[in-house]
N, CA, C and O of each residue as an XYZ file, in Angstrom:
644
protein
N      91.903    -10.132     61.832
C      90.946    -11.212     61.675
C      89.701    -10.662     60.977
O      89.260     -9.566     61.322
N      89.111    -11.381     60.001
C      88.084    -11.354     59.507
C      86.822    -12.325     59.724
O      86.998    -13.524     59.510
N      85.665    -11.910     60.104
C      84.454    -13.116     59.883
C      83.526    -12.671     58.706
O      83.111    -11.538     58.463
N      83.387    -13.399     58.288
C      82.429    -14.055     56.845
C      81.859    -14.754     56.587
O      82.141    -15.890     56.968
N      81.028    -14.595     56.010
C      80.107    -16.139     55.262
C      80.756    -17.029     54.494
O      80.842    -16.793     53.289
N      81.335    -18.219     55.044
C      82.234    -19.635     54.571
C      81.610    -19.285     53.227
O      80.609    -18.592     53.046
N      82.426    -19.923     52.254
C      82.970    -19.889     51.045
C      83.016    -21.239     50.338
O      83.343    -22.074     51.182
N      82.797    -21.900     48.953
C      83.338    -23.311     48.829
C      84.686    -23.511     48.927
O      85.121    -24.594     49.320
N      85.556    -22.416     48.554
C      87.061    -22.716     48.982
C      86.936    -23.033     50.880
O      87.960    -23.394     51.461
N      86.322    -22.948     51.250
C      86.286    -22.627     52.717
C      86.234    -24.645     53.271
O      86.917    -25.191     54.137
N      85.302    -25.185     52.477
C      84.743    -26.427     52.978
C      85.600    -27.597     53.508
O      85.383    -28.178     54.572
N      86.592    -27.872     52.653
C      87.834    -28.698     53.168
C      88.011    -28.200     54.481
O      87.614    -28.756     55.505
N      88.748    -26.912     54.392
C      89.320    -26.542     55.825
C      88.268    -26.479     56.672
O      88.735    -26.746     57.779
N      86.844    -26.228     56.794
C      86.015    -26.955     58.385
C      85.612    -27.931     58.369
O      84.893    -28.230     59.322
N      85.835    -28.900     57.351
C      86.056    -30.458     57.611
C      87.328    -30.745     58.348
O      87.352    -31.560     59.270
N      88.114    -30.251     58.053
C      89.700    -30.368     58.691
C      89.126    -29.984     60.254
O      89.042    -30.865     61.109
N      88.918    -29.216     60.402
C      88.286    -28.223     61.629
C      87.821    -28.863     63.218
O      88.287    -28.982     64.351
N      86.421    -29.209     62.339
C      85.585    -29.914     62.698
C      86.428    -31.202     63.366
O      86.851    -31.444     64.496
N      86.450    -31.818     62.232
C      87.112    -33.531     62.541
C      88.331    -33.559     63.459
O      88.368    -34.604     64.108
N      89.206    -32.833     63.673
C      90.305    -32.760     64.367
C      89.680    -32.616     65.611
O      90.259    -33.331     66.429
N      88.492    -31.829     66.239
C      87.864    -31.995     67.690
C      86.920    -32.959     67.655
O      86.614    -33.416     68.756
N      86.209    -33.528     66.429
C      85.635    -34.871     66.654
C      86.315    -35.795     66.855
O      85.654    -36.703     67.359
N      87.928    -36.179     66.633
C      87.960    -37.306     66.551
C      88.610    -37.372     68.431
O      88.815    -38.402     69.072
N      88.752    -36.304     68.789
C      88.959    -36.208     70.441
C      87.395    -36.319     70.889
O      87.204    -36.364     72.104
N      86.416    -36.361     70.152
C      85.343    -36.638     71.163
C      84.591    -35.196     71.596
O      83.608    -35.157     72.336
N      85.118    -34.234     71.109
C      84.932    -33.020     71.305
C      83.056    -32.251     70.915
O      82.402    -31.343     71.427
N      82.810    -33.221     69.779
C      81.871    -32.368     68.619
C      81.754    -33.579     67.738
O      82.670    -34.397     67.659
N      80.558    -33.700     67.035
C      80.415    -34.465     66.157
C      81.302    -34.240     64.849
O      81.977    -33.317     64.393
N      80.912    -35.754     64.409
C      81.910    -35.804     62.886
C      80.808    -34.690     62.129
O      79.667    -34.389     62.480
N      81.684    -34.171     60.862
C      81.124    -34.054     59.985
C      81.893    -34.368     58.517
O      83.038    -34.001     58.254
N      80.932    -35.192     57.547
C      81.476    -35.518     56.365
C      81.729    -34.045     55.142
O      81.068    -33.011     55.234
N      82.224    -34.153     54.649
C      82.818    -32.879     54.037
C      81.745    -32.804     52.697
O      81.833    -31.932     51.833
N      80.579    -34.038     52.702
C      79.615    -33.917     51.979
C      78.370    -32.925     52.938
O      77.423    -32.466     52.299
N      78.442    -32.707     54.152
C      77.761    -32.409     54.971
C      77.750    -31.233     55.437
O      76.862    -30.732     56.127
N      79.195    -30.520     54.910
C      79.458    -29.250     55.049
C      78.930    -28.703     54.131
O      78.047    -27.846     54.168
N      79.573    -29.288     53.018
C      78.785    -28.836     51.802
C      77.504    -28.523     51.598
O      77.315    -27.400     51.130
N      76.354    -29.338     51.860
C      74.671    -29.515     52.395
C      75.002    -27.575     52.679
O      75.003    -26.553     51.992
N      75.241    -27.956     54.090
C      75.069    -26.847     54.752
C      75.939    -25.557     55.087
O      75.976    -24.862     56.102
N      76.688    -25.472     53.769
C      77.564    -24.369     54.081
C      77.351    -22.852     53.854
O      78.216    -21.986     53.982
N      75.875    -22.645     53.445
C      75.103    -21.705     54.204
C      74.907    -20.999     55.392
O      74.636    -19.805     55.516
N      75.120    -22.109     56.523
C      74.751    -21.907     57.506
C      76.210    -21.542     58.273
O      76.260    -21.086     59.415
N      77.510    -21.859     57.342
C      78.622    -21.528     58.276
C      79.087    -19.794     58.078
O      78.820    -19.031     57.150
N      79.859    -19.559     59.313
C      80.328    -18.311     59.701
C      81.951    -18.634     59.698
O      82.389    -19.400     60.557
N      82.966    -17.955     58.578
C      84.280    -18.352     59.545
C      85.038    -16.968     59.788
O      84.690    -15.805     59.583
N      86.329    -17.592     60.355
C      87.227    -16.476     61.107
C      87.960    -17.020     60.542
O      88.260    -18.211     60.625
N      88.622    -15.706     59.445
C      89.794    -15.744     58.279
C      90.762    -15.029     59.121
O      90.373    -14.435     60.127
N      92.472    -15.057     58.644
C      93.418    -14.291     58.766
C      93.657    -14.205     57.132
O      93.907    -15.174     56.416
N      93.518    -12.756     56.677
C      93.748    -12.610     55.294
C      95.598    -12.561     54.912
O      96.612    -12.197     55.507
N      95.300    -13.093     53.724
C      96.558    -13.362     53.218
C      97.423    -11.836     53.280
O      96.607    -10.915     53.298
N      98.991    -11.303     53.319
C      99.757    -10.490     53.136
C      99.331    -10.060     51.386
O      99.214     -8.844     51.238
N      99.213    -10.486     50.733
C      99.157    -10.026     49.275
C      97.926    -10.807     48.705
O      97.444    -11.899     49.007
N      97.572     -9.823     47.737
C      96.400     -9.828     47.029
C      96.113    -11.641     46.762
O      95.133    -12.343     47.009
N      96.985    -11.842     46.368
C      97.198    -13.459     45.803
C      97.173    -14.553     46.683
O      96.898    -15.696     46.319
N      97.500    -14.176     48.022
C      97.729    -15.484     49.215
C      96.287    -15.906     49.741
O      95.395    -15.059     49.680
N      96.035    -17.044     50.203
C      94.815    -17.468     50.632
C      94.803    -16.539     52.008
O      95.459    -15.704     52.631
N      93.500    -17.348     52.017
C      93.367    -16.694     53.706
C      93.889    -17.851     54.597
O      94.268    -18.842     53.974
N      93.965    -17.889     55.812
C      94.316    -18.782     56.530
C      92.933    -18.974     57.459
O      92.435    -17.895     57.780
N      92.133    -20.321     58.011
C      90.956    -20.081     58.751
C      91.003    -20.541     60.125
O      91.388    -21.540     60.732
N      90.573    -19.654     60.327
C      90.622    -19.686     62.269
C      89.639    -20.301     62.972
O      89.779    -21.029     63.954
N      88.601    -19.964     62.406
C      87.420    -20.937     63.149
C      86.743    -20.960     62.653
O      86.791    -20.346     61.588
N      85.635    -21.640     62.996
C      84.425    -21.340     62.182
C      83.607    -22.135     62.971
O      83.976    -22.837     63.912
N      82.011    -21.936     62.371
C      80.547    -21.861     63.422
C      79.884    -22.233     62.328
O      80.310    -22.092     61.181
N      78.401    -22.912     62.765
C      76.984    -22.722     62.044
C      75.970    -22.789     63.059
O      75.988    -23.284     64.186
N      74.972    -22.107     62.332
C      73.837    -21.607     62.993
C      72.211    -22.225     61.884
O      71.651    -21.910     60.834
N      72.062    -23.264     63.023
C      71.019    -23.765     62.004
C      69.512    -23.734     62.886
O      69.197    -24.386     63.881
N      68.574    -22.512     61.956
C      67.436    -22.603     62.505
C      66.666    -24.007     62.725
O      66.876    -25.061     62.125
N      65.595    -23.713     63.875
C      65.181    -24.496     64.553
C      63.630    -23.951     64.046
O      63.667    -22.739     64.256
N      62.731    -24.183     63.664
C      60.818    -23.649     64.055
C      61.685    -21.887     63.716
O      62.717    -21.547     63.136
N      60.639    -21.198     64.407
C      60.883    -19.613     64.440
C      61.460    -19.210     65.575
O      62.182    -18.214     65.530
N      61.267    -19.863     66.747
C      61.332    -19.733     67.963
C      62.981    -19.942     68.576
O      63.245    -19.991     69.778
N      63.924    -20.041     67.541
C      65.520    -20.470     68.386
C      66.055    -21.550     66.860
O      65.475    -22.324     66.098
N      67.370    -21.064     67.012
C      68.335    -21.810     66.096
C      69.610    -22.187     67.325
O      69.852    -21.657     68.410
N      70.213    -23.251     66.652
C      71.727    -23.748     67.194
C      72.867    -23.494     66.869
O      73.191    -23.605     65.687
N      73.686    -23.126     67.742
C      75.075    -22.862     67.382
C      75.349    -24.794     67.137
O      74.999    -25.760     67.815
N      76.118    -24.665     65.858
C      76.769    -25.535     65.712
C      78.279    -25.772     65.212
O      78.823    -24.995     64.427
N      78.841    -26.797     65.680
C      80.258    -26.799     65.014
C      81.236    -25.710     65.324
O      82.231    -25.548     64.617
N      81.018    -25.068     66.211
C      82.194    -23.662     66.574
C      83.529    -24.717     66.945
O      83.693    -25.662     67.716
N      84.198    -24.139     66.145
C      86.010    -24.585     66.452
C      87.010    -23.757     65.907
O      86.988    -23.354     64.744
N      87.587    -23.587     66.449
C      89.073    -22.721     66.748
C      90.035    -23.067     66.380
O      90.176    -24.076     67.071
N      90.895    -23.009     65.767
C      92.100    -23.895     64.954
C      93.137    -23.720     66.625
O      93.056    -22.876     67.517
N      94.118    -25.027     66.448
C      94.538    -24.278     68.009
C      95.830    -23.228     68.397
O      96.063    -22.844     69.543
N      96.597    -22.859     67.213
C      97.179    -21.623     66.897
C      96.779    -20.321     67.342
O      97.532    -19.391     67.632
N      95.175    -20.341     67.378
C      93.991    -18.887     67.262
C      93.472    -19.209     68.892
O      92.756    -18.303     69.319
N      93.696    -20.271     69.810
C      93.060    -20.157     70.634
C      93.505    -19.010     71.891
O      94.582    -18.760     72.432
N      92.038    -18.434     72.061
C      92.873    -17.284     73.201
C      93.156    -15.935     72.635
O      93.508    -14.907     73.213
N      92.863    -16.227     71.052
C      92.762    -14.829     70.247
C      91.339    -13.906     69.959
O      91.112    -13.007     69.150
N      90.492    -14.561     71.009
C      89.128    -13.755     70.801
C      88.705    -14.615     69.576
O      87.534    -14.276     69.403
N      88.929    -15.284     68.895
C      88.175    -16.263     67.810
C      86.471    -16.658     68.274
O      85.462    -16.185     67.750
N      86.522    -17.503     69.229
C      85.112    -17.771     69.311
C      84.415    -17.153     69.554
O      83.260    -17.286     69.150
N      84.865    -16.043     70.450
C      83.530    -15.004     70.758
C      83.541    -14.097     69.881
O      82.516    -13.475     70.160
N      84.136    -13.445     68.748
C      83.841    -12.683     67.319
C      82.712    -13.568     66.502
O      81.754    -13.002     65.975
N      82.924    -15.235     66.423
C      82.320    -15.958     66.004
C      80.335    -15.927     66.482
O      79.245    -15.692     65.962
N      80.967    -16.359     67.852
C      79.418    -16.135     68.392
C      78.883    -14.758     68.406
O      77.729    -14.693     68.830
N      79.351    -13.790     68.099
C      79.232    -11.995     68.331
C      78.434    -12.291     66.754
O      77.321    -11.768     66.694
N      78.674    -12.714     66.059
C      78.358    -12.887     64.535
C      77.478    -13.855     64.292
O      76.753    -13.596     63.332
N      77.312    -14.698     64.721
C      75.967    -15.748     65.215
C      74.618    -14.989     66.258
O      73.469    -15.366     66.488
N      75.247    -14.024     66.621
C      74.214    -13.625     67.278
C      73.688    -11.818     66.560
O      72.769    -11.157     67.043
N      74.123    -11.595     65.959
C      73.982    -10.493     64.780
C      72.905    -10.945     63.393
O      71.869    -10.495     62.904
N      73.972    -12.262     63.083
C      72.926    -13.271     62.179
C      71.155    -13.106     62.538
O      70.225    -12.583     61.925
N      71.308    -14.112     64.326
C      69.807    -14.150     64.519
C      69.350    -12.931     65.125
O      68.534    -13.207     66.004
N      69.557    -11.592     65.007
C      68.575    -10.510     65.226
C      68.538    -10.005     63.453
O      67.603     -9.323     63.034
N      69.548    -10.402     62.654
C      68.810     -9.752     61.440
C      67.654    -11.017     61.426
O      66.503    -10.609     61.586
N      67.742    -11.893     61.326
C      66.668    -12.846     60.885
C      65.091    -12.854     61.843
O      63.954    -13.179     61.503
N      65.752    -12.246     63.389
C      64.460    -11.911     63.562
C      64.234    -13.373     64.830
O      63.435    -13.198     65.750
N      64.908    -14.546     64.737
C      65.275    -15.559     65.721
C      65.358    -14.851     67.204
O      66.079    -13.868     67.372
N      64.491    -15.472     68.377
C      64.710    -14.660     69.734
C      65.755    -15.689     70.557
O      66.013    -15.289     71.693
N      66.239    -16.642     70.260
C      66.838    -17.511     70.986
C      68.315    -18.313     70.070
O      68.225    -18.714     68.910
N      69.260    -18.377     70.699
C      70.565    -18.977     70.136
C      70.264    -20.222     71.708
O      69.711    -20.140     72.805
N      71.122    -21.416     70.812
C      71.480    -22.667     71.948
C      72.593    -23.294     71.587
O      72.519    -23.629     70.405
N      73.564    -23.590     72.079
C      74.376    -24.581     71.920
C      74.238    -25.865     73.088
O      73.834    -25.791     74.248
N      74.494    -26.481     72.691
C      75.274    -28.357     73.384
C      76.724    -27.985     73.166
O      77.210    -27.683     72.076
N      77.388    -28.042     74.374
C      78.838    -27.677     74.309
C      79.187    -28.479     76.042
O      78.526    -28.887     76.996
N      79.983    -28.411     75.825
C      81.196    -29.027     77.092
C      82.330    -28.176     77.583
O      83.269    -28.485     78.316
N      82.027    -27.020     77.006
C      82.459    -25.374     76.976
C      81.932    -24.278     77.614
O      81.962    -23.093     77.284
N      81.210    -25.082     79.026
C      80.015    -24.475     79.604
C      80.713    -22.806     79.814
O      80.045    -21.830     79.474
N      82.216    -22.639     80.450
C      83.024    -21.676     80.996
C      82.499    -20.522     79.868
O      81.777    -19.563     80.141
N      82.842    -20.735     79.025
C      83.039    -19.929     77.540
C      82.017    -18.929     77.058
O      82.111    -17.771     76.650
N      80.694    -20.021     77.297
C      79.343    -19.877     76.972
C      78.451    -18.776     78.028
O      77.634    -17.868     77.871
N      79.232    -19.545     79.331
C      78.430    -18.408     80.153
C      79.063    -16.623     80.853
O      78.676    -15.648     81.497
N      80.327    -17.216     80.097
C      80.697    -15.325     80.002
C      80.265    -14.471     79.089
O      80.062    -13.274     79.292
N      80.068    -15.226     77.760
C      79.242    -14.755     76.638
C      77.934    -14.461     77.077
O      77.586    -13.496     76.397
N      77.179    -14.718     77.713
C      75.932    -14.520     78.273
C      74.689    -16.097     78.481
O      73.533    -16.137     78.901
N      75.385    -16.921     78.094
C      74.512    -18.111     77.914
C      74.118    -18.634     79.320
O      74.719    -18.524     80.389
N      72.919    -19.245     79.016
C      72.987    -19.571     80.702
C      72.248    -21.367     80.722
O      71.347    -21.711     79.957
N      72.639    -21.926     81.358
C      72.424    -23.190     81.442
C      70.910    -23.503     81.427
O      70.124    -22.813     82.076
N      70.534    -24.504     80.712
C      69.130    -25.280     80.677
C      69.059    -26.505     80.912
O      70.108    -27.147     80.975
N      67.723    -27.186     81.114
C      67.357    -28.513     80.935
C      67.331    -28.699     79.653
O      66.778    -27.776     79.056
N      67.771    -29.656     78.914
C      67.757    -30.204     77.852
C      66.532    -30.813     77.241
O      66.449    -30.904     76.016
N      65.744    -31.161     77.893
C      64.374    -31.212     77.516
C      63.187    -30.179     77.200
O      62.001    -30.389     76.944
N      64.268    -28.427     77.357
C      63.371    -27.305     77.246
C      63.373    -27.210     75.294
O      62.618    -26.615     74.526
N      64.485    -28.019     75.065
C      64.952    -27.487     73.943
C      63.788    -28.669     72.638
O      62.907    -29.437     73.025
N      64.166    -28.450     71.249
C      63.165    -28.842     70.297
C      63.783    -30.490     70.500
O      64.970    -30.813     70.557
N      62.832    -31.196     70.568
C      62.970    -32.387     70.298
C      63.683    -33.753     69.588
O      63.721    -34.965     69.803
N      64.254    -32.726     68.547
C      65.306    -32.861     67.263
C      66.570    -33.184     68.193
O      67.366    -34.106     68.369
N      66.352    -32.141     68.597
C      67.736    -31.744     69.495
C      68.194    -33.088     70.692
O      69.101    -33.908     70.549
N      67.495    -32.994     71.535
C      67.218    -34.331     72.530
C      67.203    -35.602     71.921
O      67.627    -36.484     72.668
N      66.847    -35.978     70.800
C      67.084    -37.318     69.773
C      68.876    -37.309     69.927
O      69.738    -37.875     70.598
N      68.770    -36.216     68.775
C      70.033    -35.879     68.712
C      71.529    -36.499     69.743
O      72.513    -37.189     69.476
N      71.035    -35.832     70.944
C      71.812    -36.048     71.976
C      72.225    -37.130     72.736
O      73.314    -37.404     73.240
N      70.713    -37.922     72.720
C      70.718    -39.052     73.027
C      71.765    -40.506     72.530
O      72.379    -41.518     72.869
N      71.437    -39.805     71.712
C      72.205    -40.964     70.115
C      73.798    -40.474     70.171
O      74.836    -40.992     69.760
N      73.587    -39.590     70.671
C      75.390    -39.042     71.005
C      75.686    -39.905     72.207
O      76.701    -40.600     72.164
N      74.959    -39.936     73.209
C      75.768    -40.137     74.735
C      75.309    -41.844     74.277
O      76.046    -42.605     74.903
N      74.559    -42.434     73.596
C      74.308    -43.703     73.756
C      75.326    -44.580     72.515
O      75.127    -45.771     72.279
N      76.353    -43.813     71.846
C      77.332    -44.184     71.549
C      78.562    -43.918     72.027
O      79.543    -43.773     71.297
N      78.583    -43.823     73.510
C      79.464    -43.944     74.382
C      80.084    -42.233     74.652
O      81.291    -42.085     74.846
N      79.435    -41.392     74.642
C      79.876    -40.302     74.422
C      79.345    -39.338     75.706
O      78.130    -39.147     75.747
N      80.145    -38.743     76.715
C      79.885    -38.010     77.868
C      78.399    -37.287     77.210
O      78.202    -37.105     76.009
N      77.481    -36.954     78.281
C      76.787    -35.567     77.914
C      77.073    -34.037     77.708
O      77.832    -33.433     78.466
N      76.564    -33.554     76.864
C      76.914    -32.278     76.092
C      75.630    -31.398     77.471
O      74.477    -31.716     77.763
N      76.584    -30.180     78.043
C      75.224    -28.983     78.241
C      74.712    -28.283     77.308
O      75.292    -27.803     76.335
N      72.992    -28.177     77.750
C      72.861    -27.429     76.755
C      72.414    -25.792     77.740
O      71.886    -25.641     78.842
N      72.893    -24.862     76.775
C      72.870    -23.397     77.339
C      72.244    -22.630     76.094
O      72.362    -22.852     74.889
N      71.562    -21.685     76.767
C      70.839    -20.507     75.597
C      71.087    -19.126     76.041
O      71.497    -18.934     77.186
N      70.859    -18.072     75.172
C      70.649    -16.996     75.275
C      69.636    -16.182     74.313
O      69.478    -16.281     73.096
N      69.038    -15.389     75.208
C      68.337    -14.455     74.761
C      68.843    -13.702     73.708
O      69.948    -13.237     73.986
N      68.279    -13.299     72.168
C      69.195    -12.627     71.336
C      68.842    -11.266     71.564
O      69.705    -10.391     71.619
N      67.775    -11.061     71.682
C      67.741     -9.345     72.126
C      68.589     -8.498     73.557
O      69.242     -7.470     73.736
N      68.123     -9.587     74.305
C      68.907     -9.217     75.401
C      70.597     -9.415     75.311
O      71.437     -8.912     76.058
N      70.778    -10.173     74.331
C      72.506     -9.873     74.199
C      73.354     -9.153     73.715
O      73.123     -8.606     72.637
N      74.939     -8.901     74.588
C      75.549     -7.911     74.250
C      75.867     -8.224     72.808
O      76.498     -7.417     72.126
């Protein structure tokens, strides 16, 4: 397995990604114009092709979109479900959290329903109102289109393994 900085060959496949756990309710949609916007901000998990010539195959993939100076969000982490159980997400978040100590960010957060996942990684549960305001809009507008509530959990980036 490889992680990398998503690619434009990359964009289809975490629209594919993405949308396959949005449309379970999992994670928001995202339009494949939207990846695009922001495909800066994605991280994925390749299986490289056998020969020089074969694509890669993608395993997961993440974005991490700063917030102020003070904390960015994990966003969009998904796992193709072939890769699940292969260490995929946590190489992912291991690499999201590498990201924000080069950048100098003291705080990672996700909204997840993956609380299990999050807090072996080191995350630890919050009030949702600790977080930027953006965020809490955000959420709102999620659960008030019929959609369970998301936890939200953070971690310290210095203090993480």
């Amino acid at each position: 397995m490889k992680i990398r900085p998503a690619k434009i060959s990359d964009a289809q496949g975490i629209c594919d990604l993405v949308n396959h756990y949005a449309e379970q309710d999992l994670m928001l949609h995202r339009s494949l114009e939207s990846i695009y916007d922001c495909l800066r901000e994605f991280i994925v998990a390749v299986e490289p092709g056998l020969a020089a010539d074969e694509n890669e195959k993608l395993l997961g993939c993440v974005a991490v979109d700063i917030f102020w100076g003070n904390c960015a969000e994990i966003r969009s982490l998904a796992v193709a479900q072939e890769a699940k159980g292969l260490g995929v997400g946590k190489a992912l978040i291991s690499a999201c959290l590498a990201d924000a100590r080069r950048l100098g960010v003291p705080k990672l957060f996700a909204m997840t329903y993956e609380q299990e996942f999050f807090h072996k990684l080191g995350f630890v549960e919050v009030d949702i109102e600790t977080l930027p305001e953006k965020v809490c809009r955000e959420c709102l507008a999620w659960y008030n289109q019929g959609h369970r509530h998301e936890t939200a959990m953070i971690i310290d980036v210095e203090g993480a393994k």
